[in-house]
N, C-alpha and C positions, 0 to 999 in steps of 0.2 A: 232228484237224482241221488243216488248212496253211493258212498264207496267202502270196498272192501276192504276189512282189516282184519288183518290175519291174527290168533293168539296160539301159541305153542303150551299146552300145560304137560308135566311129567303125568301119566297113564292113571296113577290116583287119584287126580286131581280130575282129571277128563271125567271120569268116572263119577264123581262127588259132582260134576255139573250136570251130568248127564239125569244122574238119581232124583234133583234137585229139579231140573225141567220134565221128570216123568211126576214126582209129587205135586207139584205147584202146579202144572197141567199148561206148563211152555209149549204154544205149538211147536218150537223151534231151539237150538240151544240161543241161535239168533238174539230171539226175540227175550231170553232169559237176560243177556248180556245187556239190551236195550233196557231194561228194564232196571237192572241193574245202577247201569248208569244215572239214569234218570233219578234213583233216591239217591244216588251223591251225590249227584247237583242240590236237589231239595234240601239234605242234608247242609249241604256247603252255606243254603242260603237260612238257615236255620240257626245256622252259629253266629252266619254273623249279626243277624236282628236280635240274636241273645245278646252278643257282645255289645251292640248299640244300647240296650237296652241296659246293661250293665254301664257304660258310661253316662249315659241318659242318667241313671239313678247317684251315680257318686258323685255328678256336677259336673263332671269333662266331657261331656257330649254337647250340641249344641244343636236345638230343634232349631229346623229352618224352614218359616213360613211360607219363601217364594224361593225359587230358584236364584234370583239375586244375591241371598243370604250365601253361597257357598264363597264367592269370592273373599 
C-alpha cells in the first residue's frame, strides 16, 4: 500500500524536476523522487560504514564477533 505525499516547489524548481525526469527518462516525477530518496538512504548508509571504518582504523571501534559482544 503507498501513501501520498504531497511536495510544494516554487515554479523553477517544479520545472528543474520536471527537465530532470524528461532527461534521465522518469516515467513519472513520482518515480524521480522514489529514486531519489533511495540514494539517500544508500548515501546515509555509506557514511556511516566510512565512519566505522575510520574508527575501526584509529583504534576506537570495536569489531564484534557475535552479537554477544555489543553488550
Amino acid at each position: 500500500m503507498r501513501e501520498v505525499i504531497n511536495l510544494s516547489f516554487p515554479k523553477a524548481m517544479a520545472k528543474s524536476v520536471d527537465e530532470i525526469v524528461r532527461k534521465e527518462n522518469y516515467a513519472t516525477r513520482s518515480e524521480f523522487f522514489r529514486d531519489l530518496f533511495r540514494m539517500w538512504i544508500e548515501g546515509r548508509i555509506i557514511n556511516e560504514l566510512a565512519e566505522s571504518r575510520r574508527e575501526l582504523a584509529s583504534s576506537k571501534g570495536k569489531v564484534l564477533k557475535t552479537l554477544k559482544d555489543l553488550r
